[in-house]
SEDORO-122290 format. One line per field, with one value per residue (C-alpha): x, y, z; residue number from 1. Coordinates in nm, 2 decimals. Example, Ala and Ser with C-alpha at 12.3 -4.5 7.8 and 13.67 -1.06 7.14 Angstrom:
# SEDORO-122290
x 1.23 1.37
y -0.45 -0.11
z 0.78 0.71
nr 1 2
END
This chain:
# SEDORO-122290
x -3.19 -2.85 -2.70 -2.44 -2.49 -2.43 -2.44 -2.37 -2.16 -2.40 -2.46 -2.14 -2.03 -2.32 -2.61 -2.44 -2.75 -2.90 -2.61 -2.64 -2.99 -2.99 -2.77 -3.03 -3.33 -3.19 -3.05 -3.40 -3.55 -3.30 -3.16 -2.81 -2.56 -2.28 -2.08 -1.72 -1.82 -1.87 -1.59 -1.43 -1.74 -1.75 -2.02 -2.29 -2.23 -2.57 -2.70 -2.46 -2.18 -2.44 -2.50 -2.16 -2.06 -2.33 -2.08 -1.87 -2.16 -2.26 -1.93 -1.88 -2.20 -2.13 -1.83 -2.07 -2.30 -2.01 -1.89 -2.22 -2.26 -1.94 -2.06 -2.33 -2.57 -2.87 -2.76 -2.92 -2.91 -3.02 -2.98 -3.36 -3.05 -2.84 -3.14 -3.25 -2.95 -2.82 -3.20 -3.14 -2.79 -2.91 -3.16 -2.95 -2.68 -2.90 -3.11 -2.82 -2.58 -2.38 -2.29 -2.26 -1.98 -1.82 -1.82 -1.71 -1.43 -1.32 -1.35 -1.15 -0.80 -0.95 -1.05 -1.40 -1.69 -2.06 -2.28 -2.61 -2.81 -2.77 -3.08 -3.07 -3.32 -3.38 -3.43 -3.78 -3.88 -3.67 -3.91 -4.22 -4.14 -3.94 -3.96 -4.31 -4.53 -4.75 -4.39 -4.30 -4.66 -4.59 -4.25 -4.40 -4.39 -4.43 -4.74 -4.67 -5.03 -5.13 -4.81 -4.87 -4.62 -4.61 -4.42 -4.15 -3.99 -3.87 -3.73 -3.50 -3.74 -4.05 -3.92 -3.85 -4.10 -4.03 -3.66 -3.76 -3.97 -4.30 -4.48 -4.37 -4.38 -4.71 -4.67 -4.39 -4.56 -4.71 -4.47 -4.37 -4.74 -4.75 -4.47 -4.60 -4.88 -4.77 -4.59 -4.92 -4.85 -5.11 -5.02 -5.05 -5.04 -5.00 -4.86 -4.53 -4.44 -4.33 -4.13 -3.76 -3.70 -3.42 -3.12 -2.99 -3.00 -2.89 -2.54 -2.68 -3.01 -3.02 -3.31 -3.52 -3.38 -3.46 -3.85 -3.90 -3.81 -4.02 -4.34 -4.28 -4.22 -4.49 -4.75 -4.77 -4.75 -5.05 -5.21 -5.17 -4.80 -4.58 -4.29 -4.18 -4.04 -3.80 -3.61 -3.37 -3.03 -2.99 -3.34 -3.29 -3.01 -3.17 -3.51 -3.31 -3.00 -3.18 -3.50 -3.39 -3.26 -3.59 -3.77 -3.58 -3.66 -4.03 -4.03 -4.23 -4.11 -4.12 -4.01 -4.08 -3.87 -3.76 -3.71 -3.45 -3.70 -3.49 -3.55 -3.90 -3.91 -3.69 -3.84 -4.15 -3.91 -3.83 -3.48 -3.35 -3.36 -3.02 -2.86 -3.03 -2.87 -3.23 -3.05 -2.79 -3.09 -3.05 -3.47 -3.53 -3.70 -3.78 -4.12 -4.20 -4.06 -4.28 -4.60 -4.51 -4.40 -4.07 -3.79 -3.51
y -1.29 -1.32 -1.42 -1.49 -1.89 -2.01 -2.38 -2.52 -2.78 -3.06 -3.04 -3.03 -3.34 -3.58 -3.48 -3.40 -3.48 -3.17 -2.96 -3.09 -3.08 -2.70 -2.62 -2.79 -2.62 -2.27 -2.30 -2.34 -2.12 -1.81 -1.82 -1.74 -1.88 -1.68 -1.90 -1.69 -1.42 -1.78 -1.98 -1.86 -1.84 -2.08 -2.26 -2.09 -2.29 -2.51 -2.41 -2.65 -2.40 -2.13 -2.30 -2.31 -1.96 -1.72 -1.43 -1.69 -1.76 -1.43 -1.31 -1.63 -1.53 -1.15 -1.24 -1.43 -1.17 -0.91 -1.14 -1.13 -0.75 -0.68 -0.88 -0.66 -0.99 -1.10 -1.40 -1.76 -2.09 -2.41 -2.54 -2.48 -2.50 -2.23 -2.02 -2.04 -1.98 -1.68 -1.52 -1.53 -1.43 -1.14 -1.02 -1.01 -0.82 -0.50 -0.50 -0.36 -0.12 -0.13 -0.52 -0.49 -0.26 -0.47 -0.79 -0.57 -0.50 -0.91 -0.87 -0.58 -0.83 -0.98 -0.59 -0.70 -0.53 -0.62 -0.34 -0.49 -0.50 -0.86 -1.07 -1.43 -1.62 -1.99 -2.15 -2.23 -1.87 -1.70 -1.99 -1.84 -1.49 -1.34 -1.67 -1.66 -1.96 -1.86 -1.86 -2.19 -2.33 -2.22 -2.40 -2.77 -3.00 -3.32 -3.24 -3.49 -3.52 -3.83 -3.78 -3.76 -3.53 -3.49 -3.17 -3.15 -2.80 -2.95 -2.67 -2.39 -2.28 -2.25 -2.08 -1.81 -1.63 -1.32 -1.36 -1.57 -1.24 -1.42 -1.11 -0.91 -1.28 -1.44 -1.69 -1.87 -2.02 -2.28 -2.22 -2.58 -2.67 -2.40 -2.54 -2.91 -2.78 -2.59 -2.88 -3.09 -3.29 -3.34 -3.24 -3.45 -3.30 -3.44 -3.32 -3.32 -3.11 -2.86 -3.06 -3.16 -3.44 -3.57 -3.51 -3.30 -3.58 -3.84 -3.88 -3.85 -4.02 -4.25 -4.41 -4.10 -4.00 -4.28 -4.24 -3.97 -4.08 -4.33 -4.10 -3.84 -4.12 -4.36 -4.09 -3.97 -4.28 -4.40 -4.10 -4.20 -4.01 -4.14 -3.93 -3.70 -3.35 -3.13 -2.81 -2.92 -3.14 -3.25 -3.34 -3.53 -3.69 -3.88 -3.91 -4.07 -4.17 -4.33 -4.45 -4.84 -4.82 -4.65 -4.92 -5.21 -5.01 -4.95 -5.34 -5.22 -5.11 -4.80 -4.76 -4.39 -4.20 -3.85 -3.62 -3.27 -2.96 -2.94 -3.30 -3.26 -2.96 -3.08 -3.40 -3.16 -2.94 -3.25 -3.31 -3.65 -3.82 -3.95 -3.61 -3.52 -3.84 -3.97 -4.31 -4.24 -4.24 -4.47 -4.54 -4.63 -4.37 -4.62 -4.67 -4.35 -4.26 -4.52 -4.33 -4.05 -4.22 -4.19 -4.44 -4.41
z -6.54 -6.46 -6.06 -5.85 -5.77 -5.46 -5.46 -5.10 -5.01 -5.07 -5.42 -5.51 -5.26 -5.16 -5.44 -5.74 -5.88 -5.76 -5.94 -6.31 -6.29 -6.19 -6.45 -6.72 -6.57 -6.52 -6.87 -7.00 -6.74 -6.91 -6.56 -6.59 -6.28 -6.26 -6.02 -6.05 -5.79 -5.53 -5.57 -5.29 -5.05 -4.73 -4.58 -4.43 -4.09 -4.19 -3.84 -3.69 -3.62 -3.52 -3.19 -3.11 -3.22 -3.35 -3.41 -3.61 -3.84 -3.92 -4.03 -4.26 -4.40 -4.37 -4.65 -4.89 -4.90 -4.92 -5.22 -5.39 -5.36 -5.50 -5.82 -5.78 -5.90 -5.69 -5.51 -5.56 -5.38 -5.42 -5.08 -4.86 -4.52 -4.72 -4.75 -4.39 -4.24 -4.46 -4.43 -4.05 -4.03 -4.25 -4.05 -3.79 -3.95 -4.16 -3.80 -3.60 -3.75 -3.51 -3.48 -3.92 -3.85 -3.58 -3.85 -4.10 -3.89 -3.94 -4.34 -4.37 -4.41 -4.72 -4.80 -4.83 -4.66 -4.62 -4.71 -4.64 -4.94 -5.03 -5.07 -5.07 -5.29 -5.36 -5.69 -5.59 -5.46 -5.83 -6.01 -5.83 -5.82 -6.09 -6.37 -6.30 -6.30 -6.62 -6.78 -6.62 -6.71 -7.12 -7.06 -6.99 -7.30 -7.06 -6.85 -6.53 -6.59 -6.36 -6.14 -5.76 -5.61 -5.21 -5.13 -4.83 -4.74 -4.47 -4.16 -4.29 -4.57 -4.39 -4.07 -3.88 -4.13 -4.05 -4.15 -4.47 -4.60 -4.58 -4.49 -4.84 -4.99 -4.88 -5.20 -5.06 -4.81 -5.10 -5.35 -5.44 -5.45 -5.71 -5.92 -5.87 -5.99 -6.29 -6.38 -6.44 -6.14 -5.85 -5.50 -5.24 -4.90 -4.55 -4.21 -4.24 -4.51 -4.29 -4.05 -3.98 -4.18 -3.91 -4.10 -3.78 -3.53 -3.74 -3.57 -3.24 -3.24 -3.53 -3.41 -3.41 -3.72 -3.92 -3.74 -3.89 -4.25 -4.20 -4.06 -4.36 -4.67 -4.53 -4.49 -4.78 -5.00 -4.79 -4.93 -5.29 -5.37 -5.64 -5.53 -5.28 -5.39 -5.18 -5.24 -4.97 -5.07 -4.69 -4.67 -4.97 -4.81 -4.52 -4.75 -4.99 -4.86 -4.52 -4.64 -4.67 -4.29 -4.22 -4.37 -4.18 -3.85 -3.94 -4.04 -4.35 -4.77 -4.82 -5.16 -5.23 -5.49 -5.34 -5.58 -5.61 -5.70 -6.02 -6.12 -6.13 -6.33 -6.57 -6.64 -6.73 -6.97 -7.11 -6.99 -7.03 -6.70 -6.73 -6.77 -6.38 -6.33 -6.17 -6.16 -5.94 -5.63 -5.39 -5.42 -5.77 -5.96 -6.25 -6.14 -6.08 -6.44 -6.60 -6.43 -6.67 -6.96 -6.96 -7.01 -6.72
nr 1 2 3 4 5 6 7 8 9 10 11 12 13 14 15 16 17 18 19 20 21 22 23 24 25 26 27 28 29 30 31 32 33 34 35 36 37 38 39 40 41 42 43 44 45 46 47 48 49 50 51 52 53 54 55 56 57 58 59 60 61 62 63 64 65 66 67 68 69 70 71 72 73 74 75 76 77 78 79 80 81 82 83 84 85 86 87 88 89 90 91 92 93 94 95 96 97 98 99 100 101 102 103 104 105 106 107 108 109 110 111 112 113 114 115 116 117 118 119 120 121 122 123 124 125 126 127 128 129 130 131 132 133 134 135 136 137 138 139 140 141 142 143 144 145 146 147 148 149 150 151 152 153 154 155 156 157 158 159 160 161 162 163 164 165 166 167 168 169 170 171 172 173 174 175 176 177 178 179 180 181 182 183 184 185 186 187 188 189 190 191 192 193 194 195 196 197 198 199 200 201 202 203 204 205 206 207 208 209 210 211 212 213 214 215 216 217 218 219 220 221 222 223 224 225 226 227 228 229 230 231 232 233 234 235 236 237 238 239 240 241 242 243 244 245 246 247 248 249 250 251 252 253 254 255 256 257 258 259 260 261 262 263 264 265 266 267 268 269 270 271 272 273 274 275 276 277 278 279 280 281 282 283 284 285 286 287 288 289 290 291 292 293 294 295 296
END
């Protein structure tokens, strides 16, 4: 399985961690990341620039899908904001003939042109749906057996539905339970797996923000979870990144690991933790390594 990889810009700026760990997995996996046909995509606009300037977005994302299609790959990400964004944009642009030709009107200097068959997938929907998780399950060869995992989509992967192909998709509306699961790991749900995780307000309401790290992280390690699990970098960001400031402002520890899909699917392929550079978290994952066995 062989596809044009489209990174984001987090991965390969603020969570490295997340890139070197998807290269390990999708090596393993037989997932082949062709990043050539990508290197000169932009950013998707993460939402951000969407509110400013919808017409903007679209054509940004009207040339990465145009750069996929002439690889003629199927076109993967890694980023749950990537995904949201592109699937919306997407839908907006194969929906209306009319406005695809007036954005294809913008490409045509860079003689590109957007012919509307690209199909954006994340790593955790290629894992569920074309890896398969019978093939992930004979894969394992360090059952998490024991580990309590607490799954967070987060927003951009979970809705609008209808542009996120839930209705021709209905298993990716559990999907990381699924992998979690596969993995030997025990799913821990609670309320907020679905919500924002506050990484949007952050530079506008701080205070808010660092709430709802503390509502998410605090909820479900007082139902028993070892570790959290996201397929989202930004929501990794402010999980991670913000979870002492959280703490101080909740005037409780929190002291939850928050883990990059990736990272947890490779500790159960046996990847060294080191190479998915699991100490480079700014939560220590060493006690949620020893739960499993294995040395940080």
């Amino acid at each position: 399985m062989k596809y044009a990889f489209y990174p984001g810009c987090v991965a390969q700026g603020a969570a490295p961690e997340l890139y070197s760990s998807t290269i390990e997995v999708c090596r393993l996996l037989g997932i082949e990341l062709d990043d050539a046909p990508m290197r000169s995509a932009s950013c998707t606009g993460a939402g951000v620039l969407q509110e400013k300037n919808l017409r903007l977005g679209d054509t940004l994302n009207a040339r990465n899908f145009a750069l996929a299609e002439r690889s003629g790959l199927p076109l993967l990400t890694i980023c749950s904001t990537c995904q949201g964004v592109m699937s919306q944009a997407n839908q907006r642009l194969t929906s209306d003939s009319d406005y695809l030709s007036s954005v294809n009107e913008d490409l045509e200097e860079e003689g590109l042109e957007y012919k509307g068959t690209a199909d954006p997938k994340h790593l955790l929907w290629i894992i569920v749906e074309d890896v398969g998780i019978d093939k992930l399950k004979s894969m394992v060869v360090r059952p998490l057996t024991g580990f309590k995992a607490a799954p967070f989509y987060g927003c951009y992967l979970v809705r609008p539905s209808s542009a996120l192909g839930f209705a021709e998709n209905p298993e990716r509306s559990d999907a990381l339970e699924q992998v979690i699961e596969a993995l030997g790991a025990t799913v821990v749900d609670f309320p907020g797996k679905n919500l924002c995780c506050g990484f949007p307000i952050l530079t506008i309401n701080q205070t808010n923000s660092l709430k709802m790290v503390s509502n998410h992280t605090l909820d479900a390690k007082d139902r028993g979870a070892d570790a959290m699990v996201t397929p989202c970098p930004l929501c990794h960001l402010n999980l991670d990144g913000y979870q002492p400031e959280a703490a101080k402002q909740a005037q409780q520890p929190i002291d939850l690991p928050i883990m990059h899909l990736p990272q947890m699917i490779g500790l159960a392929l046996g990847i060294d933790p080191a190479a998915m550079r699991l100490n480079k978290h700014i939560v220590s994952t060493q006690r949620m390594l020893s739960t499993i066995g294995v040395s940080p």
